[in-house]
N, C-alpha and C positions, 0 to 999 in steps of 0.2 A: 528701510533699514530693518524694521520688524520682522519680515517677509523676510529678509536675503541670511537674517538671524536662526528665522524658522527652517528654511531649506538647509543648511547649515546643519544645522541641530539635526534633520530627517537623516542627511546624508551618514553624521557621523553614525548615526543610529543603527542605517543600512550597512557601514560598514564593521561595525562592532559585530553584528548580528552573523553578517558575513565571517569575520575571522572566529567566531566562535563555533564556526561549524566544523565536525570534526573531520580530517583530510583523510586518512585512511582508517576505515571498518574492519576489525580484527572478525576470523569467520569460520564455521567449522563447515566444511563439507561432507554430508552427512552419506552413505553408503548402504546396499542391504551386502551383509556379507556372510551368505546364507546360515542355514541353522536357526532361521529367526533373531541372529542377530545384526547390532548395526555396526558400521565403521567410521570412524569421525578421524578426519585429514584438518590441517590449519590450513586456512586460505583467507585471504584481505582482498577488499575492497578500496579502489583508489579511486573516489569522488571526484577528487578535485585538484587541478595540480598548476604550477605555473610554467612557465617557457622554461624549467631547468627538467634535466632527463627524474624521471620514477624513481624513487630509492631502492637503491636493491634489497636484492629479498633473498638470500641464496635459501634459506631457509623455506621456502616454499616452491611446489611447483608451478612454471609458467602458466598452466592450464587454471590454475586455481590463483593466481597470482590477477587478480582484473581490475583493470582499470576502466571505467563507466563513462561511456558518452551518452547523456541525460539531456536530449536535442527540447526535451518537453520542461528540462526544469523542474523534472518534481522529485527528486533526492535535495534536491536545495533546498525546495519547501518545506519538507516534511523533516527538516532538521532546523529550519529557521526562527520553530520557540525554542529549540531546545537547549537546556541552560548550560550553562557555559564549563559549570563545577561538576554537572553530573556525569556518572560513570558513564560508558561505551552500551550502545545496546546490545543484547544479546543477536546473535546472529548465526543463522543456520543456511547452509546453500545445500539444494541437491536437484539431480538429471528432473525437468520436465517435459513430457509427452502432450502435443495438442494432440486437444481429442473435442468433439462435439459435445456440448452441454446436455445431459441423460435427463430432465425435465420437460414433460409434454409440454408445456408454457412456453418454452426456449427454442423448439424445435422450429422458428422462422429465422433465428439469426444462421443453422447452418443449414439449408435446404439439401443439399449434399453431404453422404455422411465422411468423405474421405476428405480427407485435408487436403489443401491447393499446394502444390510443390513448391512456392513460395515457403512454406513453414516448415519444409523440409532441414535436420540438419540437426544439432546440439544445440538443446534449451538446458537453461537453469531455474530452479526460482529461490530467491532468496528472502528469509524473513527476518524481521528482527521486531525483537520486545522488549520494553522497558517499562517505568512506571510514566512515562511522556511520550511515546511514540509505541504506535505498533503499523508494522510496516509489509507490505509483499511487493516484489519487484519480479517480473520474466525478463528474463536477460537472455538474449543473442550473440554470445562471443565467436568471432572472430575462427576460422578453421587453424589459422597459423598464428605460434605466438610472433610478436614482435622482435626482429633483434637486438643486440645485444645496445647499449651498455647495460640496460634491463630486461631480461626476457618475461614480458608481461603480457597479458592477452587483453585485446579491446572485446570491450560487451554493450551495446546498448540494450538501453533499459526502455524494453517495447512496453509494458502495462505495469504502471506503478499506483497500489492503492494506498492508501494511509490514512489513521486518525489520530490527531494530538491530544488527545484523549480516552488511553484506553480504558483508564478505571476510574470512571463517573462514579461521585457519591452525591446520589440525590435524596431531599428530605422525602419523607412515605405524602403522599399528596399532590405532590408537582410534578409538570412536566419534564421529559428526561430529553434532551437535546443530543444527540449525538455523531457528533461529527465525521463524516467521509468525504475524504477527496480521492478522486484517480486522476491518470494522465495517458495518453497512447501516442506511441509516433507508429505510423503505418511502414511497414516493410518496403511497400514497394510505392514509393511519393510518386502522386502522375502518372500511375498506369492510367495506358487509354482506356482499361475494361472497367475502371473504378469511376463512380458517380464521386463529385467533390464532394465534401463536408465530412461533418462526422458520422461515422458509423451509429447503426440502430446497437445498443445495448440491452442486457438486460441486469437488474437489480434484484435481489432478494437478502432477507433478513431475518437471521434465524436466532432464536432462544433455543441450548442445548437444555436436557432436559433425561438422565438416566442413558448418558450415553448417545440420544438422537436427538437431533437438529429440527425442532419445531418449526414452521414457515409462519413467519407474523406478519410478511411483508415481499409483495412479488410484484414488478414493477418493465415491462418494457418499452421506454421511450422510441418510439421511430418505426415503430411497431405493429399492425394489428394482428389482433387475438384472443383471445381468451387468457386471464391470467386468474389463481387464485383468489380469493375474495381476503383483502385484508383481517385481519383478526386484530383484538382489544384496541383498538379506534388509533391503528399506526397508520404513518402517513411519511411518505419520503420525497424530500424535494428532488427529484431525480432529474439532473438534464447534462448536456454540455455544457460548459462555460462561454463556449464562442462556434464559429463556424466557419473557420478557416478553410477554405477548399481542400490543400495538402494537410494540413496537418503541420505540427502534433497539435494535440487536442486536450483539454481540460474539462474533467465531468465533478459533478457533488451528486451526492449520495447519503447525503443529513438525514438522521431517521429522528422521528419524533414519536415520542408515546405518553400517551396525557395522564395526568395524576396517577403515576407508577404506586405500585401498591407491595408489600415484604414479597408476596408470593410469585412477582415478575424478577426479581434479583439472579444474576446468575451470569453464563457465557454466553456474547449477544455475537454469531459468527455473520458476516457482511461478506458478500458475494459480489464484484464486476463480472458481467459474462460480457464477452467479445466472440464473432465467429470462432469458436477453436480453441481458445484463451482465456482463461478466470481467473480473479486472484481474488483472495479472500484473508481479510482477519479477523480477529477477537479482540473482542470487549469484555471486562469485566463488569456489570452494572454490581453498582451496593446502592441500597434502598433502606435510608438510615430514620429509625421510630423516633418518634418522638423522647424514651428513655435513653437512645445512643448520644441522641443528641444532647438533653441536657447532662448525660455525663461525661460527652466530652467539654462540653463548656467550662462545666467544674473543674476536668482536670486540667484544663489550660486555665483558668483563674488558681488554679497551687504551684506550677510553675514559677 
C-alpha cells in the first residue's frame, strides 16, 4: 500500500510538473536590417499541444508562427524545474548557416569543409534566458506552412543545449558545479552511409574576459587528437547519455572548477559542436566573499 501510495504521489508529481510547463513561447525574430541596424518581428513557439487544432495567431506570420516537434524530449526537460509562477523566458529566433567548427581541435568532426546536402535549406536558432533556464535550440522548419484552420509551421528541434542554472552563486573556495545538458535527433535516421550510435562531439568552455572568450576547457569525446591543455584544474563530464543506434540522443556537458576564486567570476559561454552544428549558452558565475555573505545573512535576519 506504501508503494502503490509512493507511485501515486511520483505520478501526481510528474504530472503537476508536466502542466506547469509553459505551452506557447512568446518570441522575437531577430533580423539584420542593414545600416547596422536590427529588426525584431513577434513570433511563438508551440511546445506542446493536445489533439485540438493550434490557436490562432492571425497576429503573426506562418513562417514565424512554429510549432516544435522535440522527438529528443529536451524542451520538456529544460522546462521541467521551471517554476510554475515565474515569468516567460526571454526569447530570440534568427536565420542560421551550418558551417564547420573554425578550431584546429575540431577539424575531425568535419573532415570535409562543405556541408552534406542533407543540411541544406532554412535553419533557425532560437535562445532564450531567464534567471532558471538558459537555453539554444536549431530548429528545421518545415518548407510549407501548414493549412488552415492555423497556418503554422512545423520545426524540429535538431540540437538543443541547456543549463538550469545559469547564475550560480558560489561561496570564494568551493567548487563551482555547473550544469549542461544537450540533445540531437539526426536528420537523416538509418541512413546506410551512417555508423549507429551517437556521433563524436566536441565540447568546450569558455570564460569571457574584455570582450574575448578564454578556453578553460576543450573536450572531444569519440575523437582522436590533439585538444588544448585544460587550464585552472577544469574538468568536464562530457559523454552521451545512451547509445541508441538511430537516435535521438542525450549528451551532459557539467563543467566543474575547483575552489573558484573572486577573479574567475564572470560570463562562463558553453559550446556543443556537432559536424556542422553548435549551440552555445552563457552562464553567469558570481563568486561570493566571505563579507557578501555574511551581509547577506544579516539582511535576511532584519527581514
Amino acid at each position: 500500500m506504501k508503494r502503490l501510495s509512493l507511485l501515486l504521489a511520483v505520478a501526481l508529481g510528474l504530472a503537476t510538473a508536466v502542466s506547469a510547463r509553459p505551452t506557447v513561447i512568446e518570441c522575437w525574430f531577430v533580423e539584420d536590417a542593414g545600416g547596422g541596424k536590427l529588426a525584431k518581428k513577434p513570433a511563438a513557439l508551440l511546445l506542446r499541444q493536445g489533439a485540438e487544432s493550434p490557436p490562432l495567431r492571425p497576429d503573426l506570420a506562418p513562417e514565424r508562427y512554429l510549432k516544435i516537434h522535440d522527438p529528443a524530449g529536451a524542451l520538456q526537460a529544460a522546462f521541467r524545474q521551471y517554476p510554475r509562477d515565474a515569468p516567460a523566458p526571454r526569447c530570440e529566433m534568427s536565420l542560421y548557416v551550418p558551417l564547420p567548427a573554425s578550431a584546429k581541435w575540431l577539424s575531425g568532426l568535419t573532415p570535409e569543409q562543405s556541408c552534406p546536402r542533407a543540411l541544406d535549406g532554412t535553419w533557425l536558432m532560437v535562445s532564450m534566458s531567464s534567471p532558471f533556464l538558459s537555453l539554444s535550440s536549431l530548429l528545421r522548419p518545415q518548407s510549407e506552412p501548414q493549412p488552415e484552420p492555423a497556418l503554422i509551421t512545423m520545426a524540429t528541434a535538431v540540437l538543443t543545449v541547456f543549463t538550469h542554472t545559469p547564475t550560480p552563486r558560489i561561496p570564494m573556495g568551493q567548487d563551482a558545479l555547473l550544469d549542461l545538458s544537450f540533445a540531437y535527433v539526426p536528420l537523416t535516421p538509418k541512413a546506410p552511409s551512417l555508423a549507429p550510435g551517437p556521433p563524436p562531439f566536441g565540447l568546450e568552455w569558455r570564460r569571457q574576459h574584455l570582450g574575448k572568450g578564454h578556453l578553460l576547457l576543450a573536450v572531444t569525446p569519440g575523437l582522436n587528437g590533439q585538444v588544448p591543455a585544460a587550464r585552472e584544474g577544469a574538468v568536464a563530464f562530457a559523454a552521451w547519455d545512451d547509445d541508441e543506434p538511430w537516435g535521438p540522443w542525450t549528451g551532459n556537458g557539467t563543467f566543474w572548477l575547483p575552489a573558484v576564486r573572486p577573479s574567475q567570476e564572470g560570463t562562463y559561454l558553453a559550446t556543443v559542436h556537432l559536424p556542422y552544428l553548435q549551440g552555445q549558452i552563457t552562464l553567469e558565475l558570481a563568486v561570493l566573499t566571505a563579507y557578501l555573505t555574511t551581509q547577506n545573512s544579516m539582511e535576511k535576519k532584519t527581514e
